[in-house]
C-alpha positions as CSV (number, residue, x, y, z in Angstrom):
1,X,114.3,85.8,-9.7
2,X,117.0,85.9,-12.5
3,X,116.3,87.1,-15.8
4,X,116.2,84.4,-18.3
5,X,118.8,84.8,-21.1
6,X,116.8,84.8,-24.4
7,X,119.6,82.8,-26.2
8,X,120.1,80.2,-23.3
9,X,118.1,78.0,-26.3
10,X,121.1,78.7,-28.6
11,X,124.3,79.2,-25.6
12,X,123.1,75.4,-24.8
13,X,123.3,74.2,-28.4
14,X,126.3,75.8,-28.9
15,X,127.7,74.3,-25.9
16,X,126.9,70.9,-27.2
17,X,128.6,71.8,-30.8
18,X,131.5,73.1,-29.2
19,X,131.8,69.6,-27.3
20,X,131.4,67.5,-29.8
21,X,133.2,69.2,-32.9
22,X,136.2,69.9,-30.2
23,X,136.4,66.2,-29.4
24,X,136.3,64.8,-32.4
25,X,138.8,67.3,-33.9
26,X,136.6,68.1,-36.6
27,X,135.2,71.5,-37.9
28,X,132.5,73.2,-38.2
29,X,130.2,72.3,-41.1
30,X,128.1,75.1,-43.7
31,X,125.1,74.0,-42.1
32,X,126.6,75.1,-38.7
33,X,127.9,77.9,-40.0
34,X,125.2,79.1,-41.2
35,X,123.0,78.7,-38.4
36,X,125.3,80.6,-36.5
37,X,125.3,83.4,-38.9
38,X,121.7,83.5,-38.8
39,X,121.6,83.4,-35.1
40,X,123.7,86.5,-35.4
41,X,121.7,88.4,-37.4
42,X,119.0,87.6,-35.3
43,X,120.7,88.8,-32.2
44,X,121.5,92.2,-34.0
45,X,118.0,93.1,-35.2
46,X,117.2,92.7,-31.0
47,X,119.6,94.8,-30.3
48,X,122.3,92.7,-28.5
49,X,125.6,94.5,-28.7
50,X,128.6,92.7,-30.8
51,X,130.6,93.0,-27.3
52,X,127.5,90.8,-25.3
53,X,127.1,88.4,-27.8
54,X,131.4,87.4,-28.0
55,X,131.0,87.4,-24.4
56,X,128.6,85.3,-23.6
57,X,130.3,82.3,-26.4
58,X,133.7,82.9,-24.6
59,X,132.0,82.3,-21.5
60,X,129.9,79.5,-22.1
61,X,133.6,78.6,-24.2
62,X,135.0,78.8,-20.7
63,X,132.5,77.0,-18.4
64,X,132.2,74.0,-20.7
65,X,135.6,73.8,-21.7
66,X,135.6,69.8,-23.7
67,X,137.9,67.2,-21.7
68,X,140.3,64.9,-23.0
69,X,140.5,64.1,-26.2
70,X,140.2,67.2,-27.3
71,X,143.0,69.4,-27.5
72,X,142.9,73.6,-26.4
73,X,143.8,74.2,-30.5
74,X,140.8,72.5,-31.4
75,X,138.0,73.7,-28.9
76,X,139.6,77.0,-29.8
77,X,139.6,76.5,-33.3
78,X,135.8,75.4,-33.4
79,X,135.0,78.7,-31.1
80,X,136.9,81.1,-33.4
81,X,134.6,79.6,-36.3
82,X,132.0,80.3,-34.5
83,X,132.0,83.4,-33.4
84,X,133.5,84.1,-37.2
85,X,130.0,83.2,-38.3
86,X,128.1,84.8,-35.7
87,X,130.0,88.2,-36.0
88,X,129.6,88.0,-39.9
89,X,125.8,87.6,-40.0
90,X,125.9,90.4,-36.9
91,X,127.8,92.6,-39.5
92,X,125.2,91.9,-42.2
93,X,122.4,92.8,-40.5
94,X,124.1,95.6,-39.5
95,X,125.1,97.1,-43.1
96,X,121.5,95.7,-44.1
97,X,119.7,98.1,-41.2
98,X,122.1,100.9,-42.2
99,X,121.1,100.5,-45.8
100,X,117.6,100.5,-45.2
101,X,118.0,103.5,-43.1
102,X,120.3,105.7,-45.8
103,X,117.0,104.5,-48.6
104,X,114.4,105.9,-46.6
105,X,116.5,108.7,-45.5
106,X,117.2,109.4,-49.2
107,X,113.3,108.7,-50.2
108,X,112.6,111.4,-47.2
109,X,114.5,113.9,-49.1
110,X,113.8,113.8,-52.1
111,X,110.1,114.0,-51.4
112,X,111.4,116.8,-49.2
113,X,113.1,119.1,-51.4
114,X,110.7,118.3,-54.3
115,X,107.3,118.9,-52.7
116,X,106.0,115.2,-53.2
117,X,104.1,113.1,-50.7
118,X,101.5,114.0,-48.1
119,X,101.8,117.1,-46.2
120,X,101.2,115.7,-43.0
121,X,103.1,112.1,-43.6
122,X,105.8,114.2,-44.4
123,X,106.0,116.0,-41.0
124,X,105.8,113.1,-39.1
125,X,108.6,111.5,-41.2
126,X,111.1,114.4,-40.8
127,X,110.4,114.5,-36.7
128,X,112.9,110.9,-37.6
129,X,115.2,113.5,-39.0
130,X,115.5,116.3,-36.5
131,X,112.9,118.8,-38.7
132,X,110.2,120.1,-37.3
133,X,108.2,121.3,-40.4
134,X,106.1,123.3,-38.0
135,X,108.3,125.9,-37.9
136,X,110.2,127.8,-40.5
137,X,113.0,126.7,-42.7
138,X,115.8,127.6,-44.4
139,X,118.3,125.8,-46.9
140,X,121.4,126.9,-48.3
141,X,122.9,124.7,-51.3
142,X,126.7,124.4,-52.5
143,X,128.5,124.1,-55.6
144,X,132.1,123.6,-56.1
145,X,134.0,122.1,-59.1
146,X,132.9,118.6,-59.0
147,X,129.7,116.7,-58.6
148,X,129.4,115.0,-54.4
149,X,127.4,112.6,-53.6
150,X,126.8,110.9,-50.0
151,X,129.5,109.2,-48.5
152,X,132.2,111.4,-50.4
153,X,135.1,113.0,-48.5
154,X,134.0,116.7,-49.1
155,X,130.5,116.1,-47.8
156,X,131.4,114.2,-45.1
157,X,134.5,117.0,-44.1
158,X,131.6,119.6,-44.3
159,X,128.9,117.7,-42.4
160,X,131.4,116.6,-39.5
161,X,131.9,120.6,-39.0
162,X,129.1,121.7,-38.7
163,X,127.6,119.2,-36.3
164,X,130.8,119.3,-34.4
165,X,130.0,123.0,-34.1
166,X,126.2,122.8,-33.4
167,X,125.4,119.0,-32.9
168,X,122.2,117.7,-34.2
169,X,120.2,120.9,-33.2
170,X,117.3,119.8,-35.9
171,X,119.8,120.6,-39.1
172,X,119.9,118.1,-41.6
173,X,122.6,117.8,-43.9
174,X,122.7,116.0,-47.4
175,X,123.4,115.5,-51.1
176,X,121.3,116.4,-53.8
177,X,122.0,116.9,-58.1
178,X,125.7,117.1,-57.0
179,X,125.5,119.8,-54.9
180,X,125.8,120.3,-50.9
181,X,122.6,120.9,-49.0
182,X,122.1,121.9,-45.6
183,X,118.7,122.6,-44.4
184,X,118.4,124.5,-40.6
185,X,115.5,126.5,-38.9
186,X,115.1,129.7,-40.5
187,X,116.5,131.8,-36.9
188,X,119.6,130.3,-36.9
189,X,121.2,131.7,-39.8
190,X,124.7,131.3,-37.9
191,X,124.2,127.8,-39.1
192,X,123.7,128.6,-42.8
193,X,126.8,130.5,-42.7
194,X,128.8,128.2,-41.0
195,X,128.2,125.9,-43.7
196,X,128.5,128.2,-46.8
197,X,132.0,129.0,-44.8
198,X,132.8,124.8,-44.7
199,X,131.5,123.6,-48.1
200,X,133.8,127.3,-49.8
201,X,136.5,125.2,-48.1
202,X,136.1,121.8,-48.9
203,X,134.9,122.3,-52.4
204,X,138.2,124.2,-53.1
205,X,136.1,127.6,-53.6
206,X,132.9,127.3,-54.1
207,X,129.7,128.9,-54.0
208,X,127.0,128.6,-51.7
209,X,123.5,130.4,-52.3
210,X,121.2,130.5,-48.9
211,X,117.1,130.6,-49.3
212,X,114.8,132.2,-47.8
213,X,112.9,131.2,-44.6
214,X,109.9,129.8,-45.1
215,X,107.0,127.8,-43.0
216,X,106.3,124.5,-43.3
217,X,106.9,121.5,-46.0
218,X,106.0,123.7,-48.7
219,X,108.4,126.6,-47.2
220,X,111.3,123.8,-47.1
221,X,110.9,123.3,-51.1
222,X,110.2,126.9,-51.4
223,X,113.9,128.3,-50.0
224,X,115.5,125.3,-51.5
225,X,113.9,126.7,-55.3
226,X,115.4,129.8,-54.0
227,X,118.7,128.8,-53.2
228,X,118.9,126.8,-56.4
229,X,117.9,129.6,-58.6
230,X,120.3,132.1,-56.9
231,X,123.5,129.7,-58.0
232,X,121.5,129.4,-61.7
233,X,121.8,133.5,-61.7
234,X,125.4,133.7,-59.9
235,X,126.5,131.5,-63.0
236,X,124.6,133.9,-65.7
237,X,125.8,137.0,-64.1
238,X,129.2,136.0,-63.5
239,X,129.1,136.3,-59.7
240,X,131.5,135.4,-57.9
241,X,130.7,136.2,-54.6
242,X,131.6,132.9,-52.1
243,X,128.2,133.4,-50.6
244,X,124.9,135.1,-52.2
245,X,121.7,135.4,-50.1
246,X,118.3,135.1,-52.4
247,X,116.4,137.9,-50.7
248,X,119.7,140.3,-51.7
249,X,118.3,139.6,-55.2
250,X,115.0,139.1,-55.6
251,X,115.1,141.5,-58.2
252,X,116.5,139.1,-61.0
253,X,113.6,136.7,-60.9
254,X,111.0,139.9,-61.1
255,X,113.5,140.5,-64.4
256,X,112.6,137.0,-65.8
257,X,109.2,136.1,-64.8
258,X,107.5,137.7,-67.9
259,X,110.1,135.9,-69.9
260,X,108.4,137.1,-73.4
261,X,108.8,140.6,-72.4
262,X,112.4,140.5,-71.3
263,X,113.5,138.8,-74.5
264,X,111.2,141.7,-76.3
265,X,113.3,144.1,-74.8
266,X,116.8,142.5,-75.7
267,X,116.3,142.5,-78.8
268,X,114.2,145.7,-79.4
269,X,117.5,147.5,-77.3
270,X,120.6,145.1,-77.7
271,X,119.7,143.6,-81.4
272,X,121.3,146.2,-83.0
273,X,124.8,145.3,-81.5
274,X,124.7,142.2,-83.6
275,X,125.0,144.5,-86.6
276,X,128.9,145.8,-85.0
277,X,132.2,144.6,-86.5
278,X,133.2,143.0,-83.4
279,X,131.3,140.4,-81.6
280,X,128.0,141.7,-79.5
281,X,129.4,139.7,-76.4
282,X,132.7,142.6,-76.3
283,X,130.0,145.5,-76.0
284,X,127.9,143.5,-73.4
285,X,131.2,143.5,-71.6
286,X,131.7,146.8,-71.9
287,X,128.4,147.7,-71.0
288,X,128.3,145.2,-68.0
289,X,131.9,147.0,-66.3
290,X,130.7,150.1,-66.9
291,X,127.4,149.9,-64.7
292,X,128.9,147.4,-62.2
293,X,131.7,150.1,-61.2
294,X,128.9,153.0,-60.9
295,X,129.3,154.5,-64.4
296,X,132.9,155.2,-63.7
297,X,134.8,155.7,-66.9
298,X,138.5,156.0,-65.3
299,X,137.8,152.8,-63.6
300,X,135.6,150.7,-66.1
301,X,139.0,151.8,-68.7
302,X,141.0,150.1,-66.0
303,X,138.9,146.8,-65.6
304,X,139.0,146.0,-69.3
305,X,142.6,147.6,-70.0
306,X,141.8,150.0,-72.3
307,X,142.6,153.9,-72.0
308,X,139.8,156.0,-71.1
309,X,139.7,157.3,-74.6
310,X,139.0,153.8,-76.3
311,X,136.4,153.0,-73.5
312,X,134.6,156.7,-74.6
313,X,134.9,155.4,-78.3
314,X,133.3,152.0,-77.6
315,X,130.3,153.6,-75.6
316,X,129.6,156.1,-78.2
317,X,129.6,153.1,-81.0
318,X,127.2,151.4,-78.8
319,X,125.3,154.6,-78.3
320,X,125.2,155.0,-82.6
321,X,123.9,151.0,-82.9
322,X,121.2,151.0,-80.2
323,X,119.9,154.5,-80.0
324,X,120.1,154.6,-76.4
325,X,123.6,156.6,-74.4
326,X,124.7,154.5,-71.3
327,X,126.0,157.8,-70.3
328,X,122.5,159.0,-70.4
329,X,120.2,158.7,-67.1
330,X,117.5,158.5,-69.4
331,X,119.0,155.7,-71.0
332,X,121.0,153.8,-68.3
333,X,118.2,152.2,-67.0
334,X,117.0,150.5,-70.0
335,X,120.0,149.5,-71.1
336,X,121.3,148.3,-68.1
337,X,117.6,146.0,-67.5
338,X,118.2,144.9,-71.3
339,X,122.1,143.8,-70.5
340,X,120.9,141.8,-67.2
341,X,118.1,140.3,-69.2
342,X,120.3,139.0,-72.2
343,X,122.8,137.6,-69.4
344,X,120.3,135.9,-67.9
345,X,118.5,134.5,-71.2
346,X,122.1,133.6,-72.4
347,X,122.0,136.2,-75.9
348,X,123.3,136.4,-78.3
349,X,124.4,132.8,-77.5
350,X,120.5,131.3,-77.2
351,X,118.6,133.4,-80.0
352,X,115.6,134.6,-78.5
């Protein structure tokens, strides 16, 4: 037995409105129109295909092609209005489902990356996703020199190589603050990378910081805290390193988490500098080349274009102000955690 159609209701009725309106020579009224637009939004939220539903009207247009009076411009006419109508309400229903879908997908990740919601809720809404928040996660976050958002060119450039090169393989990639955000299980770093690789490309040079991998919902907002905070530190320290791993410094948050302390210690070591003729911020430069090249004088001279001499002139000036010679094992520790710590509390700029 023969399926019945489930718009045979509607393929009849439009049968009779093609015959009539066709006949007469009129067209087809906002009432018609109307119905027609509703029957194809109806027809899209059942999951009829665009391509069925213009068949089945040329069809039926076909088999009960009007007689005389009516002319093939008018019974034509009358079709193309109507399956105008029907394709416009399909197309709304359409852009309505795909807006419903990019709000919950959005609501999904904010409660995601911030921590919010059930625990278990949350795992069942990211199996819609791809995530299994069973196992562990890692997310890497990008920054270049503007602010992306979905939709954009640069995240959509990004996203389209990465699942070109993986496919769907439980990654989920997004927009958050501005920034680029791709979120992958935590053993396929290959993933990660691939992305840092895409979004220093498409972002004309930026920087991508990568978390650590963590289990479960909380693990997912944990690495993405990481990540975040890595890019926070990049911009204090001046790195500019295209990609920078969280668990390669782990150290700078130790630094910072007694925050008291490290600003106790800047200005108990680094104070004094403000006392100087020149400005504090030229001997935390010279203080900052110095131990990023190893303590190498010849080469720290080179760096800041100066002759070795002047360099040796400016260490021993900061060594008379502060008490403490970077030249000095005894002292290049101390003075080296005091010049991280002010960089990263923003001193002499943020008084502490």
């Amino acid at each position: 037995m023969t399926a019945r159609n489930p718009h045979s209701r509607h393929l009849a009725g439009y049968a009779a409105l093609l015959a009539d309106a066709a006949t007469t020579g009129r067209r087809l009224s906002r009432t018609e129109l109307d119905t027609l637009r509703g029957f194809g939004e109806q027809a899209a939220t059942e999951g009829t295909t665009l391509r069925q539903l213009v068949a089945q009207h040329l069809q039926i247009t076909q088999s009960s092609w009007p007689g005389p009076p009516a002319t093939p411009a008018d019974v034509m006419a009358v079709a193309a209005q109507a399956i105008d109508a029907m394709a416009e309400g399909y197309d709304h229903a359409q852009h309505f489902a795909v807006r419903q879908q990019e709000a919950a997908r959005r609501e999904f990740i904010d409660d995601l990356l911030h921590g919010r919601s059930n625990l278990g809720r949350l795992a069942e809404r990211a199996e819609r996703f791809g995530l299994r928040l069973s196992y562990a996660h890692a997310v890497a976050a990008a920054q270049g020199p503007d602010s992306y958002a979905e939709g954009d060119d640069v995240p959509r450039r990004v996203e389209r190589a990465v699942i070109g090169r993986f496919g769907e393989r439980q990654i989920l990639l997004t927009t958050k603050e501005g920034r680029l955000i791709c979120i992958a299980p935590g053993d396929q770093q290959d993933v990660l990378t691939y992305f840092a690789k895409q979004a220093h490309a498409a972002t004309d040079g930026g920087q991508t910081a990568i978390g650590r991998s963590h289990r479960g919902a909380g693990g997912v907002v944990h690495s993405y805290e990481e990540a975040l905070n890595t890019l926070d530190i990049a911009v204090r320290l001046a790195m500019d390193a295209p990609v920078l791993h969280a668990a390669d410094l782990l150290v700078y948050p130790v630094l910072t988490r007694d925050r008291q302390a490290m600003a106790d210690l800047v200005r108990t070591t680094l104070g004094p500098l403000l006392q100087a003729r020149s400005s504090p911020e030229s001997s935390l430069t010279t203080l900052t080349t110095y131990f990023d090249t190893g303590c190498n004088a010849t080469e720290t001279a080179r760096q800041l274009s100066l002759s070795v001499r002047a360099l040796t002139y400016r260490l021993e000036r900061i060594h008379q102000l502060t008490g403490s010679d970077p030249t000095h094992p005894r002292n290049r520790y101390t003075l080296q955690t005091a010049v991280i710590g002010a960089r990263l509390l923003n001193w002499p700029t943020q008084s502490l």
